[in-house]
N, CA, C and O atoms as a GROMACS GRO file, in nm:
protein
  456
    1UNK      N    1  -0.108  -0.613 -17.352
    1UNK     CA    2  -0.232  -0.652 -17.289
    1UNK      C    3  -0.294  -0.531 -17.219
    1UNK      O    4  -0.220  -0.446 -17.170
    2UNK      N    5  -0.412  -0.523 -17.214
    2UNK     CA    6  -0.466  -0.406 -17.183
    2UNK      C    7  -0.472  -0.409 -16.982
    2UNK      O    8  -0.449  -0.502 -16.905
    3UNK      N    9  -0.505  -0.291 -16.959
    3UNK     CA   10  -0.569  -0.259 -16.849
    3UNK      C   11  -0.674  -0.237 -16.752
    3UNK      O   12  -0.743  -0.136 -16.769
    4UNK      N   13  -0.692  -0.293 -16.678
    4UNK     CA   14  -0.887  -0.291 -16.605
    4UNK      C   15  -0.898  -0.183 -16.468
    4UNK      O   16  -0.796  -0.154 -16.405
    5UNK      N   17  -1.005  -0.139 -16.438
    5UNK     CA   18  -1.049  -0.142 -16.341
    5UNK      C   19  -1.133  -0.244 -16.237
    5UNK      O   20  -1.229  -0.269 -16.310
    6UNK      N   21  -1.144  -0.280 -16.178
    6UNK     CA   22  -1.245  -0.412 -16.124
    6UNK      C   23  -1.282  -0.333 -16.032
    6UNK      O   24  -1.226  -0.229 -15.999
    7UNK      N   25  -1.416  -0.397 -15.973
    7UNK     CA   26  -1.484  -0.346 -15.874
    7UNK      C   27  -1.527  -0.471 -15.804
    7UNK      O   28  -1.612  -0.537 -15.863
    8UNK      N   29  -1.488  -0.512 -15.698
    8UNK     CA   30  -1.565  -0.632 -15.643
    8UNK      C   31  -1.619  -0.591 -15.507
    8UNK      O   32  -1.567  -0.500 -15.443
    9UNK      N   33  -1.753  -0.678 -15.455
    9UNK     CA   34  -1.851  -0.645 -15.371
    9UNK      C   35  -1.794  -0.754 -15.240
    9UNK      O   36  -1.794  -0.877 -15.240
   10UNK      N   37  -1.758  -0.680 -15.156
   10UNK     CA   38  -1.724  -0.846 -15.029
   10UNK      C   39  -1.839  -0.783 -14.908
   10UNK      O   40  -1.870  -0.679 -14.849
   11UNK      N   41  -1.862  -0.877 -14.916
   11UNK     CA   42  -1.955  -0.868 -14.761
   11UNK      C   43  -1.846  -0.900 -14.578
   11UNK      O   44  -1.767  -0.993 -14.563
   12UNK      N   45  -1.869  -0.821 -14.500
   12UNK     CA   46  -1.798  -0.822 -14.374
   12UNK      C   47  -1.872  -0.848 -14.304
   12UNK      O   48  -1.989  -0.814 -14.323
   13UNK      N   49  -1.832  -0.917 -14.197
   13UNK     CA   50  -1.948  -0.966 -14.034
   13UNK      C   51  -1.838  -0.852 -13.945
   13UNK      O   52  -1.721  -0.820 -13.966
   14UNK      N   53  -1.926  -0.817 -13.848
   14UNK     CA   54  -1.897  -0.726 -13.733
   14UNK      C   55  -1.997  -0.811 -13.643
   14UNK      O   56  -2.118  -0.832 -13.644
   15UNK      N   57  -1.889  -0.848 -13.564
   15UNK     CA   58  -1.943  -0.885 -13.404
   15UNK      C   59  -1.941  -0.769 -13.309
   15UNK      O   60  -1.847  -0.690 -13.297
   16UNK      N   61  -2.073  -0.767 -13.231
   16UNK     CA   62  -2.045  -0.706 -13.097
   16UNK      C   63  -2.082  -0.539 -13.114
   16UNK      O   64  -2.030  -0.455 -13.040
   17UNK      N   65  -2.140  -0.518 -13.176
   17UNK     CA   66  -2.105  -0.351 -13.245
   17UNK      C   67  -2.262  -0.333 -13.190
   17UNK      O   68  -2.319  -0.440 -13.168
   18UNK      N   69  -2.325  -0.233 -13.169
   18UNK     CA   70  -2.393  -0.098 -13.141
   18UNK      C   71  -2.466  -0.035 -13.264
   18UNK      O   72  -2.587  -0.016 -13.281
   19UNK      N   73  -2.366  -0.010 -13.340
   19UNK     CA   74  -2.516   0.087 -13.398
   19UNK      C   75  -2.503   0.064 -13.594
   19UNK      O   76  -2.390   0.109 -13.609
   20UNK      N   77  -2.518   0.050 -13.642
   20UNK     CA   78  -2.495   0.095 -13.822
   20UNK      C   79  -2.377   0.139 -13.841
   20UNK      O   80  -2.294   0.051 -13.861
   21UNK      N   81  -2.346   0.226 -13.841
   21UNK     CA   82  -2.257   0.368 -13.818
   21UNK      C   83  -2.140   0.285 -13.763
   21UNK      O   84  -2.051   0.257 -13.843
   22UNK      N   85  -2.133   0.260 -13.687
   22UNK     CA   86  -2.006   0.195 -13.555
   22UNK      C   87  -1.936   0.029 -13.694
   22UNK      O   88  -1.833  -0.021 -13.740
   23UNK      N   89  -2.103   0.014 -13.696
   23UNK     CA   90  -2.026  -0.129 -13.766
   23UNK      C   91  -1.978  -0.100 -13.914
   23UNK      O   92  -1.903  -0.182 -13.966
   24UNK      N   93  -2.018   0.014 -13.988
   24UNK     CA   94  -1.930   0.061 -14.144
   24UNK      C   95  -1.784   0.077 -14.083
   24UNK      O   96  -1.681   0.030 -14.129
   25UNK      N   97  -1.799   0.157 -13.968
   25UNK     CA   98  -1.663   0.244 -13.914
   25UNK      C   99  -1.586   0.113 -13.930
   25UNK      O  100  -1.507   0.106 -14.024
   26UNK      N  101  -1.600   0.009 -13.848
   26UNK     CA  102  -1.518  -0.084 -13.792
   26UNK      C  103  -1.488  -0.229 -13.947
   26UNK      O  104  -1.406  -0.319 -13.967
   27UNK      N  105  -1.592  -0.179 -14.010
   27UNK     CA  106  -1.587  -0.287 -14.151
   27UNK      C  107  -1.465  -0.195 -14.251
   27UNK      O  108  -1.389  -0.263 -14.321
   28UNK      N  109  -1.457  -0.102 -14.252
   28UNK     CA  110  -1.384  -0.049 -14.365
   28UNK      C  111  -1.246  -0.015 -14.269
   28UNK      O  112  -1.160  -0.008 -14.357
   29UNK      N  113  -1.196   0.003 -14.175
   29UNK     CA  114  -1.087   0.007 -14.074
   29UNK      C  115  -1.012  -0.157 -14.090
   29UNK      O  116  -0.899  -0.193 -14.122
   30UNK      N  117  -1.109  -0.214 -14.061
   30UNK     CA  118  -1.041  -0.347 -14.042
   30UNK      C  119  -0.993  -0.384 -14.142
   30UNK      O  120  -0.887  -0.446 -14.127
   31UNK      N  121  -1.056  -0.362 -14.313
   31UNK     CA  122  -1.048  -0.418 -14.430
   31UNK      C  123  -0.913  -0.315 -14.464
   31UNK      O  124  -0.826  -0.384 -14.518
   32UNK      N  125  -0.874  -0.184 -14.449
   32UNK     CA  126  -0.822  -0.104 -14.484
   32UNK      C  127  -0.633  -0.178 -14.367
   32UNK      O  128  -0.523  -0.150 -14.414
   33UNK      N  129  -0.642  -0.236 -14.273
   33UNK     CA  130  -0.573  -0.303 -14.228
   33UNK      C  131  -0.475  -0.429 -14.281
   33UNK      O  132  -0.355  -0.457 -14.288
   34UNK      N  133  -0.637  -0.499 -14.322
   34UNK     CA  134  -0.558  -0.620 -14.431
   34UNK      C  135  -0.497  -0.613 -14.551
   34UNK      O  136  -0.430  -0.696 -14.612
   35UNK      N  137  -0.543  -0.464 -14.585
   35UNK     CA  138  -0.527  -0.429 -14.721
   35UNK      C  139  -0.350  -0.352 -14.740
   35UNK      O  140  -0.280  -0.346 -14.841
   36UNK      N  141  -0.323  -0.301 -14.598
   36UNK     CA  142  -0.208  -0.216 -14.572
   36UNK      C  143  -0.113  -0.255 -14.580
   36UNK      O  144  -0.133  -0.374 -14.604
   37UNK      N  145   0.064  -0.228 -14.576
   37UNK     CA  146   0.066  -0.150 -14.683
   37UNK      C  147   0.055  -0.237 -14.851
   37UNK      O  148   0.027  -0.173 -14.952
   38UNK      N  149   0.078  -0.359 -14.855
   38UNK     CA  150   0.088  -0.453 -14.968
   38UNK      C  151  -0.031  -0.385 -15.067
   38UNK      O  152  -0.008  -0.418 -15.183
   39UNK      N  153  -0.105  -0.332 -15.060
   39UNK     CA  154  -0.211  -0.329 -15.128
   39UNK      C  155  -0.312  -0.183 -15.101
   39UNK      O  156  -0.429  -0.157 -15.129
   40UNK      N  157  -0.214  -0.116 -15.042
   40UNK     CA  158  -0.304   0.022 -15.016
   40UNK      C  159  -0.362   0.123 -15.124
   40UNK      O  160  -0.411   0.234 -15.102
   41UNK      N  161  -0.348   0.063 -15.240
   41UNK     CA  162  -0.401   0.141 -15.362
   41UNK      C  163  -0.570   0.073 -15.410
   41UNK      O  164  -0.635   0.115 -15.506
   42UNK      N  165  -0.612  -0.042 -15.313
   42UNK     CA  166  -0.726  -0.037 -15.327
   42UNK      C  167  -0.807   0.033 -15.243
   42UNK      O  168  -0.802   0.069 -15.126
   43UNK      N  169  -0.891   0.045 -15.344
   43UNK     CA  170  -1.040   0.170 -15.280
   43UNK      C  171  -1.099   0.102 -15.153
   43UNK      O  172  -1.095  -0.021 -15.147
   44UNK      N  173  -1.143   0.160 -15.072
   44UNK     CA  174  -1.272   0.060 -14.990
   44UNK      C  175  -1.401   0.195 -14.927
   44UNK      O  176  -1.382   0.289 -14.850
   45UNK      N  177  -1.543   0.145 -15.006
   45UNK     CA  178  -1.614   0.208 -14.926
   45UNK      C  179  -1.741   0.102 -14.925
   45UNK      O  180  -1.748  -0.010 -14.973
   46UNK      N  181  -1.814   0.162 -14.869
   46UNK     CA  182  -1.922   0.118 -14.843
   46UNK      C  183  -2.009   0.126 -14.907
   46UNK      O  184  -2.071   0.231 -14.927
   47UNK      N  185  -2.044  -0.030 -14.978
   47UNK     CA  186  -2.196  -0.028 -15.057
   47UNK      C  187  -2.314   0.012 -15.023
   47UNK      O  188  -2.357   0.023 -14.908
   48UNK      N  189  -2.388   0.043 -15.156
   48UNK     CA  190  -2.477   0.147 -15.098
   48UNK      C  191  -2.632   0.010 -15.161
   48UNK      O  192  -2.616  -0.054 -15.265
   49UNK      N  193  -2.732  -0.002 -15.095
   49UNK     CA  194  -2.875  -0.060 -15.181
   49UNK      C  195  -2.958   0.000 -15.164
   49UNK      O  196  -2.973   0.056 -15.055
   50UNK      N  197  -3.066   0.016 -15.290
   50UNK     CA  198  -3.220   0.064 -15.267
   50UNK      C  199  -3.355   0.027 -15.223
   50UNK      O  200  -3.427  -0.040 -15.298
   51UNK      N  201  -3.396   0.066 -15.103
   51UNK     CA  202  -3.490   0.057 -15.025
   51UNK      C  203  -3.607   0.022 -15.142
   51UNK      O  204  -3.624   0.103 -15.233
   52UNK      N  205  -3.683  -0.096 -15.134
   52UNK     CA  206  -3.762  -0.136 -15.237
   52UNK      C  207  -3.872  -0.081 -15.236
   52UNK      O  208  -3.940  -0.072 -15.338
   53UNK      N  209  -3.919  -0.024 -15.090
   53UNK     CA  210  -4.058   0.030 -15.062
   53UNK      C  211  -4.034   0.175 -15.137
   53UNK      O  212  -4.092   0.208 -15.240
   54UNK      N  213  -3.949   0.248 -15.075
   54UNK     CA  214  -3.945   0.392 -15.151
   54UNK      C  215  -3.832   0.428 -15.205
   54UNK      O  216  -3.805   0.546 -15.226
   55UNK      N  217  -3.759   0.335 -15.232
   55UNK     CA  218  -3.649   0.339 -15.360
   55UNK      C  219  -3.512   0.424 -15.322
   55UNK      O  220  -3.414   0.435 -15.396
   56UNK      N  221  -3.526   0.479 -15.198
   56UNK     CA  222  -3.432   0.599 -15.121
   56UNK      C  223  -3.222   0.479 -15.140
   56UNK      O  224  -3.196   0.359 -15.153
   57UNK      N  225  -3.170   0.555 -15.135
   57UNK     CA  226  -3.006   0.496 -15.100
   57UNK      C  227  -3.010   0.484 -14.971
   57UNK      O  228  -3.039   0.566 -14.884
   58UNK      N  229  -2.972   0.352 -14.964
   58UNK     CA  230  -2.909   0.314 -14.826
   58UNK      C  231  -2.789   0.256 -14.791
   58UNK      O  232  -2.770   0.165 -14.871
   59UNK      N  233  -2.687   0.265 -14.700
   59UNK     CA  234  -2.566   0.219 -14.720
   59UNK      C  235  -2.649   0.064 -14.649
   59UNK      O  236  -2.750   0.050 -14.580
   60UNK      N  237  -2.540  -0.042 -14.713
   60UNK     CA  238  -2.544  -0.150 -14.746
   60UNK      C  239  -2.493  -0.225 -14.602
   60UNK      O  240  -2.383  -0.279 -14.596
   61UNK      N  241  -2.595  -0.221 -14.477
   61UNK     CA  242  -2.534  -0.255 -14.362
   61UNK      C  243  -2.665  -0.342 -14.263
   61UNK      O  244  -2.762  -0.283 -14.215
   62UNK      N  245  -2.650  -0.427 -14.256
   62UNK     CA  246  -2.808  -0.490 -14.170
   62UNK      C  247  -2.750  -0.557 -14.013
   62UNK      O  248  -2.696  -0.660 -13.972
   63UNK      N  249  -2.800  -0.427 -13.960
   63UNK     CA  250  -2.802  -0.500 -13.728
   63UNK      C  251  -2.862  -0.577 -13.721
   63UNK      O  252  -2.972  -0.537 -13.759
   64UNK      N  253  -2.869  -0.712 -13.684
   64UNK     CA  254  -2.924  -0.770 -13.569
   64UNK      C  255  -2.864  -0.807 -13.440
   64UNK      O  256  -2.752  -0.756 -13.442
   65UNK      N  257  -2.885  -0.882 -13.310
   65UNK     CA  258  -2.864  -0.908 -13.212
   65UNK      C  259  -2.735  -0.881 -13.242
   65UNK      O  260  -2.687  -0.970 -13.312
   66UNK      N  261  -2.617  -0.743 -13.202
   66UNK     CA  262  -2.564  -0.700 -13.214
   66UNK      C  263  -2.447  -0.777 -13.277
   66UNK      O  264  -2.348  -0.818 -13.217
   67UNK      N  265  -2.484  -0.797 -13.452
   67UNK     CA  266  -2.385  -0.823 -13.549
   67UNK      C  267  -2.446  -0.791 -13.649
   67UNK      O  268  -2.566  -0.795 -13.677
   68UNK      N  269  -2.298  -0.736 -13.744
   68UNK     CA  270  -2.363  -0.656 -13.847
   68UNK      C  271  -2.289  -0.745 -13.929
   68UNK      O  272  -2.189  -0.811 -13.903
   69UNK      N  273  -2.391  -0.730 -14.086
   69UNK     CA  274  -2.366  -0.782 -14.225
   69UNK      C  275  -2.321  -0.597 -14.262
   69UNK      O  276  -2.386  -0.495 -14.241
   70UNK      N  277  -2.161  -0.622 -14.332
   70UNK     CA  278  -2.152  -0.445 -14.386
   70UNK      C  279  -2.137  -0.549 -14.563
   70UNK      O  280  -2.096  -0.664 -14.574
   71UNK      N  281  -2.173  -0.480 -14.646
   71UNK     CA  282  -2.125  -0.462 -14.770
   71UNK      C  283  -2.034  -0.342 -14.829
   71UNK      O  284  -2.059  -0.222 -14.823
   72UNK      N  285  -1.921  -0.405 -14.889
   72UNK     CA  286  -1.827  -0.330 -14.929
   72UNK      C  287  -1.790  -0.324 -15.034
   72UNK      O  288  -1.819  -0.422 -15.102
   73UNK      N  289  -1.693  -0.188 -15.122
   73UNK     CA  290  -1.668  -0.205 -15.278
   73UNK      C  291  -1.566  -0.193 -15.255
   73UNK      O  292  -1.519  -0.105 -15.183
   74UNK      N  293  -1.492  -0.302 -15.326
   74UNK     CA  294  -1.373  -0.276 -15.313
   74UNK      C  295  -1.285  -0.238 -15.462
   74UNK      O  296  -1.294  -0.326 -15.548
   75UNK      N  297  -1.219  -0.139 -15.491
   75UNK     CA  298  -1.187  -0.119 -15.636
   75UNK      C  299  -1.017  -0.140 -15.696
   75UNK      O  300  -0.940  -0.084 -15.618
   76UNK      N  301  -0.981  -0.172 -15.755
   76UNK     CA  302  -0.858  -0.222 -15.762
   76UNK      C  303  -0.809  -0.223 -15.959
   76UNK      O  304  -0.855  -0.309 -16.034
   77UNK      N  305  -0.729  -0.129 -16.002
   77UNK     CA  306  -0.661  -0.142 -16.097
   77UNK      C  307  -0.552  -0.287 -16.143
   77UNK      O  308  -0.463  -0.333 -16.070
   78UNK      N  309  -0.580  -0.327 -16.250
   78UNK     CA  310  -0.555  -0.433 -16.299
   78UNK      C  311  -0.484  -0.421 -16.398
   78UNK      O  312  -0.541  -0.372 -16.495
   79UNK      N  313  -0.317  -0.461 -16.416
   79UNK     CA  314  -0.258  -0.461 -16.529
   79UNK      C  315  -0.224  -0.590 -16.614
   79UNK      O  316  -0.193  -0.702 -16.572
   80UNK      N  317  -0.238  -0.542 -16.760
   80UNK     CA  318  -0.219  -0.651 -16.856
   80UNK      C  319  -0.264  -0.787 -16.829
   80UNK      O  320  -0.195  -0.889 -16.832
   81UNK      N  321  -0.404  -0.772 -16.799
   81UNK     CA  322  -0.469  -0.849 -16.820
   81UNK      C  323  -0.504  -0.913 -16.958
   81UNK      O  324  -0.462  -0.862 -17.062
   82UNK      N  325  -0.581  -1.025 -16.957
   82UNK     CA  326  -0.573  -1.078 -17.130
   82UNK      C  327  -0.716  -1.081 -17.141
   82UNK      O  328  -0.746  -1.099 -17.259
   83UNK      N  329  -0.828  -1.070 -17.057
   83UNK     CA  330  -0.984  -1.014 -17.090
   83UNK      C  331  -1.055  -0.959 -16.955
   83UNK      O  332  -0.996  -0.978 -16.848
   84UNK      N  333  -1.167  -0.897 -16.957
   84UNK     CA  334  -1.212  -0.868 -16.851
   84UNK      C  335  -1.241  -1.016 -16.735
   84UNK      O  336  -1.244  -1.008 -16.612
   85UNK      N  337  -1.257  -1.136 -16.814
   85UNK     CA  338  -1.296  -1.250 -16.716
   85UNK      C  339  -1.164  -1.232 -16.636
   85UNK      O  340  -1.180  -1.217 -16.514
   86UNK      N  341  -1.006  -1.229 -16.693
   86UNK     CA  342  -0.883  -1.296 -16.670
   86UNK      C  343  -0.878  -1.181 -16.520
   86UNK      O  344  -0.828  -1.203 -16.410
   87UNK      N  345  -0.954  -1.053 -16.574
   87UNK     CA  346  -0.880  -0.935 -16.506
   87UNK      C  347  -0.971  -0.950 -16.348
   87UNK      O  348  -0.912  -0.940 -16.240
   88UNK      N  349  -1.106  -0.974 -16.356
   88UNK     CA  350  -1.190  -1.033 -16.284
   88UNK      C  351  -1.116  -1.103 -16.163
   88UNK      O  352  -1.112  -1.063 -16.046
   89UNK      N  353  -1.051  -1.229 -16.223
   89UNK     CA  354  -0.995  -1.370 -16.155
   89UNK      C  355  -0.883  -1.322 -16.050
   89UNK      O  356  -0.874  -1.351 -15.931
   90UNK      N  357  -0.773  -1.216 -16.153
   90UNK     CA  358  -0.720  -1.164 -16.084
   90UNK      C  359  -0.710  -1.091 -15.994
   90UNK      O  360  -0.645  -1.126 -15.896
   91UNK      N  361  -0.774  -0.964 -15.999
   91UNK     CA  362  -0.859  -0.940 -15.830
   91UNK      C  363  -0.887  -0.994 -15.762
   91UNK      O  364  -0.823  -0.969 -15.660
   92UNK      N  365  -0.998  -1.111 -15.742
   92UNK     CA  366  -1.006  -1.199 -15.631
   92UNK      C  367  -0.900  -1.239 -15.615
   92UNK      O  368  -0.844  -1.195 -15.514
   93UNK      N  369  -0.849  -1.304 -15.672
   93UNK     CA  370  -0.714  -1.358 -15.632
   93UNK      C  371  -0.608  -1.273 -15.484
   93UNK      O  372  -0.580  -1.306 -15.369
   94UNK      N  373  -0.572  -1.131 -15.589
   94UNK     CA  374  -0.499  -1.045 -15.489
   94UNK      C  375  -0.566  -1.060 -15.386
   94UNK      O  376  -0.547  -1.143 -15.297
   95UNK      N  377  -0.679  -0.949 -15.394
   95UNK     CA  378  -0.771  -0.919 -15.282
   95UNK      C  379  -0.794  -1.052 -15.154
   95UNK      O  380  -0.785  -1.071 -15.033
   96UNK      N  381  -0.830  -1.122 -15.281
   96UNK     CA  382  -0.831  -1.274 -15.106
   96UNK      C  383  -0.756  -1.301 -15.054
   96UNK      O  384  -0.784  -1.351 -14.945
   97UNK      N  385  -0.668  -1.294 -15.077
   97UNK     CA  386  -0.513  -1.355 -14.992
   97UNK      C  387  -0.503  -1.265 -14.874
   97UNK      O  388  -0.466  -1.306 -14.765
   98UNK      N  389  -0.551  -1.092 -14.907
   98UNK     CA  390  -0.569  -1.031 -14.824
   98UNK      C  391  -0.644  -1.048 -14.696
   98UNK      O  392  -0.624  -1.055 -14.575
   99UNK      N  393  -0.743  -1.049 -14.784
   99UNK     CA  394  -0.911  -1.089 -14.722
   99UNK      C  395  -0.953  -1.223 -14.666
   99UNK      O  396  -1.072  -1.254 -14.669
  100UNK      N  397  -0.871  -1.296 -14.619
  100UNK     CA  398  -0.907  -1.437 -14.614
  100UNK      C  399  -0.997  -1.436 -14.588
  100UNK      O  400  -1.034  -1.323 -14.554
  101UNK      N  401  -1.105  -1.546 -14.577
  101UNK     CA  402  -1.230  -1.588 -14.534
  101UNK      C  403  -1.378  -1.470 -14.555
  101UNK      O  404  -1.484  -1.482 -14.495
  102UNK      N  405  -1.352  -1.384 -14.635
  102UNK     CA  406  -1.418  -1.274 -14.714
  102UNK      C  407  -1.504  -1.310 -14.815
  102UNK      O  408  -1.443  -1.302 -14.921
  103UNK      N  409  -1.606  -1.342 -14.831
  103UNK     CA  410  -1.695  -1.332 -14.930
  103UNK      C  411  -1.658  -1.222 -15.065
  103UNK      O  412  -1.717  -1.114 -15.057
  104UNK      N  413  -1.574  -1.238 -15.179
  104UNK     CA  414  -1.596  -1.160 -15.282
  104UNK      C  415  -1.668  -1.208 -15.396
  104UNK      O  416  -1.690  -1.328 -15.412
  105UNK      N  417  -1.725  -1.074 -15.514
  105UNK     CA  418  -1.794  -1.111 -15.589
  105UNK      C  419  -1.757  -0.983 -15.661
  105UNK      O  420  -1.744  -0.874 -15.606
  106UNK      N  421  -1.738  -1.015 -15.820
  106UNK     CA  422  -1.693  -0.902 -15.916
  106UNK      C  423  -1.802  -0.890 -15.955
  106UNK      O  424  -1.879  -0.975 -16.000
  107UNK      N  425  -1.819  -0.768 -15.939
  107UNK     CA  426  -1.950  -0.656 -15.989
  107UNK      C  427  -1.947  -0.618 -16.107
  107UNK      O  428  -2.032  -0.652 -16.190
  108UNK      N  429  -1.814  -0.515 -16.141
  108UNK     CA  430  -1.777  -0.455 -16.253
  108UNK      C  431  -1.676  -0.467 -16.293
  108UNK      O  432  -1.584  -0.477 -16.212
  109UNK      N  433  -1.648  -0.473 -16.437
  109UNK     CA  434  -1.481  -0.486 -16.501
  109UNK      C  435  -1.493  -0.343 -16.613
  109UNK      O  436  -1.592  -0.331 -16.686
  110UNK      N  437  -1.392  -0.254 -16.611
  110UNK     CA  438  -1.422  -0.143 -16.697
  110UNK      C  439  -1.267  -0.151 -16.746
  110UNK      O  440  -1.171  -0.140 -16.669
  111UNK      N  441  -1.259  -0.171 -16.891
  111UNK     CA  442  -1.099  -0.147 -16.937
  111UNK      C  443  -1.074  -0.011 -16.945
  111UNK      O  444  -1.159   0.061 -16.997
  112UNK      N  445  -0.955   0.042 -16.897
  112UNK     CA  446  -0.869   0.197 -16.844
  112UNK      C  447  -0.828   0.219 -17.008
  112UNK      O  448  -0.761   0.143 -17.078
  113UNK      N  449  -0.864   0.295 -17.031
  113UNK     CA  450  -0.817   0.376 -17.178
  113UNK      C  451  -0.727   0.446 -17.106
  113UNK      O  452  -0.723   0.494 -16.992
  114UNK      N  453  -0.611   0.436 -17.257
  114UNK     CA  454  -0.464   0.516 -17.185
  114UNK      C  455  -0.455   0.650 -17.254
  114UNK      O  456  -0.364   0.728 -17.225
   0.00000   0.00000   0.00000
């Protein structure tokens, strides 16, 4: 059975935080926590979206009344899987158990040529 890469998108809440910056810091720390050590071979950074007015990269983070929405990628190698859906399923799977109460969503499935 072949091999995947997955890429899934989870969204994080940050209470209480200050500035953009403060709340990525504290979204990818915390996630990098749940993720430790059982699972420290997944990736975690910070999603990035494009500003619709002038199309510029922006990391993927919205303040209000001091709580932040962060978006995150999270990337995770997948073995012997039996299709990209199966390999998909399986990521969430891992990843949530981690992540409880985490919003995920598979973005990308890319099979690993050996």
């Amino acid at each position: 059975m072949p091999n995947y890469y997955v890429t899934l998108e989870a969204a994080w809440l940050v209470k209480d935080v200050k500035s953009v910056d403060d709340a990525i810091g504290i979204a990818i720390a915390e996630t990098g926590k749940r993720l430790n050590p059982k699972l420290s071979k997944v990736e975690v950074a910070v999603g990035s979206t494009s500003c619709p007015a002038c199309g510029e990269t922006l990391d993927s983070a919205y303040l209000v009344a001091k709580t932040a929405l962060v978006g995150l990628i999270l990337e995770i190698k997948i073995l012997n899987a039996e299709n990209e859906s199966h390999a998909a399923k399986i990521a969430k799977s891992v990843i949530g158990k981690a992540l409880v109460d985490v919003p995920l969503k598979a973005i990308d499935v890319v099979l690993k040529e050996d």
